[in-house]
N, C-alpha and C positions, 0 to 999 in steps of 0.2 A: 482902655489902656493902650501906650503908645508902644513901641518897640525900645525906648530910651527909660521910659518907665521901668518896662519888664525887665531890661538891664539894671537897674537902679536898685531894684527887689531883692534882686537874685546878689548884689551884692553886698546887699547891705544884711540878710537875713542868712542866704546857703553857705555852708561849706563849699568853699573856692576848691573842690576837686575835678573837676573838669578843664578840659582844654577847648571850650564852645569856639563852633564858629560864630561870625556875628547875626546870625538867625534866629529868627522866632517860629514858631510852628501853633499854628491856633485851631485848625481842622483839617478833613483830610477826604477823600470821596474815593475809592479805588485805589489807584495806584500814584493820584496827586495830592500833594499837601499844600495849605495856602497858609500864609503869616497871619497878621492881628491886621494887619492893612490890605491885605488881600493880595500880597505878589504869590505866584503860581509856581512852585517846585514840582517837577517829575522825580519821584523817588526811587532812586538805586539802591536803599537800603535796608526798606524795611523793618526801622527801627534794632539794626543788626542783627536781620536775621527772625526778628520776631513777628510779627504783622504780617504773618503767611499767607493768609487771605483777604489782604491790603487793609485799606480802611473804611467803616460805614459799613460791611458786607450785609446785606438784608438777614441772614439766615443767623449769621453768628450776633448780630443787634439783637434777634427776636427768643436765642437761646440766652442770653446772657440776661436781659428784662425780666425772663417768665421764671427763670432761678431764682434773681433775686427776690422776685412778688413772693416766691414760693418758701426758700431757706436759703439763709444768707451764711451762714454756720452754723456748724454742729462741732460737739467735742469728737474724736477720733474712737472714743470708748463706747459710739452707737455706729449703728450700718446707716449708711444714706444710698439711695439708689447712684446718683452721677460717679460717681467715683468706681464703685462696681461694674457697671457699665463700661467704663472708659478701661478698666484695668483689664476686662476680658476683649475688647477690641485689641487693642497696643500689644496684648500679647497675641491674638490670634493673627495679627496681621505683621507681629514680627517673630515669629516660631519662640520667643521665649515662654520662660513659666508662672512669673509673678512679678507684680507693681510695686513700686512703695513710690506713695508722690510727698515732695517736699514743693518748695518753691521756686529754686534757683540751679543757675547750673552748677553755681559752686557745692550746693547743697546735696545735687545727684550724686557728683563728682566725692563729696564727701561720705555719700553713702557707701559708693563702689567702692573705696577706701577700707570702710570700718568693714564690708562685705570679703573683702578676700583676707583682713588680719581675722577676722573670727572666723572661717574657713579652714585659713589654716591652723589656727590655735586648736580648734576643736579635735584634729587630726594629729597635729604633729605636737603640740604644745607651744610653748615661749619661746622666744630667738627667730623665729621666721618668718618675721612681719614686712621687710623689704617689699620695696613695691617698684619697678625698673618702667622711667618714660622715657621718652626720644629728648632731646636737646632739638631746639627753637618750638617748644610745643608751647601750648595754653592750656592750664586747667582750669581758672579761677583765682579770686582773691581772698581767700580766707588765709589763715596760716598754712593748713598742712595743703590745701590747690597750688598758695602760690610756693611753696617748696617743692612741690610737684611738676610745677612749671620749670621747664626746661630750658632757662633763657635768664644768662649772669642777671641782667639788669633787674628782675623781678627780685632779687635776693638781696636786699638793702632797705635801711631804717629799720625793720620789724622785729630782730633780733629781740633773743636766741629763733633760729628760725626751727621746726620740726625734723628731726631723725627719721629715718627707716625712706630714705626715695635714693636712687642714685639714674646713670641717664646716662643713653649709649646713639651715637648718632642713628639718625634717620634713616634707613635701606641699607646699615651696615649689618649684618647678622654677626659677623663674627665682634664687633664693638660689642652689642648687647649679647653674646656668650661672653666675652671679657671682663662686664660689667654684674654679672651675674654672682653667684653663691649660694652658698648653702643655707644663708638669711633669705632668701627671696621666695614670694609668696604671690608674686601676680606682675604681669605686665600691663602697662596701661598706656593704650596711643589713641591718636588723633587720627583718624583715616585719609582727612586731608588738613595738616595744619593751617586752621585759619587764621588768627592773629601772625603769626609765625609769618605768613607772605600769600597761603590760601596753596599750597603745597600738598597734591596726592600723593600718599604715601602708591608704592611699586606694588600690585596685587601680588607679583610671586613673593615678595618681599615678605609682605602682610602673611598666605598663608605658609611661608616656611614657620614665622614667630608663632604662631598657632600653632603647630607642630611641637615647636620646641616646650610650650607651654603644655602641652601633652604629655608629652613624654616627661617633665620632672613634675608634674601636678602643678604648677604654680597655674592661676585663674587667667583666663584672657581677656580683658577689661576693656573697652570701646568708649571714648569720651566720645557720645554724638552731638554734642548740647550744642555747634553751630550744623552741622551736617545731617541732623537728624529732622524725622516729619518733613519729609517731601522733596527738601531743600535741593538733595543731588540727583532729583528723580525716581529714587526709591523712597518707601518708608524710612527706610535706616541705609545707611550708606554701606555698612557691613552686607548688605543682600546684593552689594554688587562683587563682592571679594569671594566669596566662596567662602566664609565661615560660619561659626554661630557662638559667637562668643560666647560668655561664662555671664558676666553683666553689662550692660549697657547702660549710658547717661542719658539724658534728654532734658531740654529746658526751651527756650526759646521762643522758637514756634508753636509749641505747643499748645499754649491755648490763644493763641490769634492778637495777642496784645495784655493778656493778664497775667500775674506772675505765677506760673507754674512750672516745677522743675521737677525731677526724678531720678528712677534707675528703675531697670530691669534685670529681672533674674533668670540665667538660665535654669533646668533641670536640677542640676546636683545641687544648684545652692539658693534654691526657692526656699527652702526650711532653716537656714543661717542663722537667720535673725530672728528670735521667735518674742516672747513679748516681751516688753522692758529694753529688749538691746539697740533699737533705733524709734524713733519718735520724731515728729514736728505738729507743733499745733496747729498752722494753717492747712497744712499737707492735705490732699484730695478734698477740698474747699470746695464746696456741692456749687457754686458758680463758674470757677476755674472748672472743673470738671464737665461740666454742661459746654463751656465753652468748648476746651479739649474735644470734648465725644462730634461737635458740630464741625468743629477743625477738619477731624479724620474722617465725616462724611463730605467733605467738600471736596477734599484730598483722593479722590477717588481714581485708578488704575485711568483709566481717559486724561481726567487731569494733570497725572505723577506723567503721562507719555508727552504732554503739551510742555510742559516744563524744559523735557528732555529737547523739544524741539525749540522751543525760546532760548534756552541756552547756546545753543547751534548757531543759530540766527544772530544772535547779540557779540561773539565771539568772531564771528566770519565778519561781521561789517566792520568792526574795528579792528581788525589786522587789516580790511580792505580799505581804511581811511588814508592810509599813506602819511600818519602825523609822524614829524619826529622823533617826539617827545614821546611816543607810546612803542610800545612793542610787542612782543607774544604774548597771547592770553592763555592762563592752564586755568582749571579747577575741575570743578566736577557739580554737573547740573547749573542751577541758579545760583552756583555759588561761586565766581570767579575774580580772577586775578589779572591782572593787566600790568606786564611790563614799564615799567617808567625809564626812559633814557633822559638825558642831555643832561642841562645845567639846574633845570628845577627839582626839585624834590616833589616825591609824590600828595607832598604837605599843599605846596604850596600849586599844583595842579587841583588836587582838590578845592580848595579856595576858589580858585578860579571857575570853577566849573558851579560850585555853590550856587557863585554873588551872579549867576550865569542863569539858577532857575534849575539846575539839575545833582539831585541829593546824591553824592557818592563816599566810599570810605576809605582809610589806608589799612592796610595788613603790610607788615614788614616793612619791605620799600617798593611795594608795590600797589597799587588802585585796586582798591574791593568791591566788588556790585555785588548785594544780596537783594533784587527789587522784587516785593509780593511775588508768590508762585501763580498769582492769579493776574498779574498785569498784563492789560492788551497790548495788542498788537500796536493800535495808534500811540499810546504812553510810550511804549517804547520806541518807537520811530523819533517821537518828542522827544524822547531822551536822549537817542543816537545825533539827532542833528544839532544838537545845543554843545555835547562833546566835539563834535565834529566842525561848529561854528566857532565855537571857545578856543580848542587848542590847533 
């Protein structure tokens, strides 16, 4: 099939919801991805975020074959080993108490949702189901995510959109006490907002709202579904803040390229949801999970430290390029932001760098790299000189 073909298909058969560049993607080896015709991309994005241990990886190839030869599904109403396995890693390695795996981020994000309104119902009764996010955040796209999402433009077509969220700026504490009341039952933020621009939220910031979340009971709720599994150099980005949230999301990375999403439950609210009140029928899918558990042995404290020093390294050169058109880079680990100045947009730098051979993404108005936590040293050199030739 030709690349005019695979265009042809796609539009004659999918749902026209994407904005594609003009690329095709047909295999991939590490940390490069090649077309149907054989051109060569260096990937800055690993699938956003997902493809944490690039592509091909031997290890995660040979967990994910021997699952499938072995059980491809099971109903949720039997034990399977991968799933147990993987839910006592994720907790022991991030001080939580209990898993629940669904598929998607939206889905974790959905769960933490229904996880602090039965919380609170249990406790206090009806009326205190409010749930307080930042403005410019990303939860997801289901209804009650993208009402969650804290950004006008996600609030359109979908009407009536869901009740019970309201939204106080970002590093403002006295905004989110303003926004607050006696309806409200959990906070829920992004640690670094990534669609938003890839924006770390202020650590004292973070644990004052912990605090505050203390002191009236409401749940402290941690979206990590792009920041989470290794991404910022820790397991969970929250182990760099000084908390321990109430629940935490996860999705992406997590199993290396297969659809696996989640939540975590801290201590008090491990027993919330007891049977009948959350479900998903693919949830903890004995291949995803094999996957997963293969993930978080690749991911290992040596690797979570190389990450931290790839990110260093990728951030110093491209402030040290002296482009115009580029400027400060923030984020946190492998998961960064890159300033965009002049006259182009960061649309149309992207493009450019694309049809260039080097995969990159936008967040807000600014250039996003999320590239495998496992890409070398030569990929990235390959990738900095292509930025560096292009713009």
């Amino acid at each position: 099939m030709t690349h005019e073909e695979l265009k042809a298909l796609d539009g004659a058969y999918a749902m026209q919801t994407y904005g594609r560049f003009d690329v095709d993607i047909d295999h991939g080896r590490g940390a490069t991805l090649y077309s149907l015709e054989g051109k060569e991309y260096i990937d800055f994005t690993s699938g956003i975020g997902v493809c944490s241990v690039g592509y091909g990886n031997p290890r995660w190839v040979e967990a994910v074959s021997t699952q499938a030869a072995k059980l491809a599904h099971v109903s949720n109403l039997f034990y399977t080993r991968p799933y147990a396995e993987l839910a006592r890693t994720l907790c022991v390695r991030s001080g939580m108490a209990a898993a629940f795996f669904a598929n998607s981020g939206a889905e974790g994000n959905e769960g933490l949702i229904k996880l602090a309104r039965k919380y609170s119902f249990d406790r206090y009764g009806k009326g205190r189901g409010t749930i307080l996010t930042l403005k410019n955040s990303f939860h997801g796209r289901t209804i009650s995510t993208l009402t969650a999402t804290g950004q006008d433009v996600f609030h359109n077509y979908f009407f009536p959109f869901d009740e019970g969220f309201r939204y106080a700026r970002a590093g403002d504490l006295n905004d989110l006490q303003a926004a607050a009341g006696h309806d409200v039952c959990a906070v829920l933020v992004e640690l670094v907002q990534g669609e938003g621009g890839v924006l770390p939220l202020d650590r004292d910031y973070v644990q004052a709202v912990a605090e505050l979340c203390r002191q009236r009971d409401w749940l402290l709720l941690v979206d990590e579904v792009q920041t989470g599994i290794g991404r910022t150099g820790t397991l969970f980005a929250f182990q760099q803040y000084g908390i321990q949230p109430d629940g935490v999301s996860f999705a992406k990375g997590i199993a290396g390229g297969l659809p696996m999403g989640g939540m975590l439950a801290g201590e008090r609210c491990r027993e919330v949801l007891g049977p009948g009140t959350h479900a998903s029928t693919f949830g903890g899918n004995p291949i995803c999970a094999a996957a997963a558990q293969t993930v978080l042995d690749i991911l290992d404290e040596e690797l979570l430290a190389c990450v931290t020093e790839k990110a260093a390294y990728i951030r110093e050169r491209i402030e040290h390029m002296g482009l115009d058109c580029l400027g400060a880079t923030r984020g946190l680990g492998l998961m960064i932001g890159v300033e965009v100045r002049g006259a182009c947009s960061n649309r149309e730098l992207a493009a450019r760098l694309i049809g260039n051979g080097l995969l990159v993404l936008t967040a807000g108005e600014a250039l996003r790299l999320l590239p495998p936590l496992t890409i070398s040293r030569e990929e990235i050199e390959k990738g900095l000189a292509i930025m560096e030739r292009t713009l």
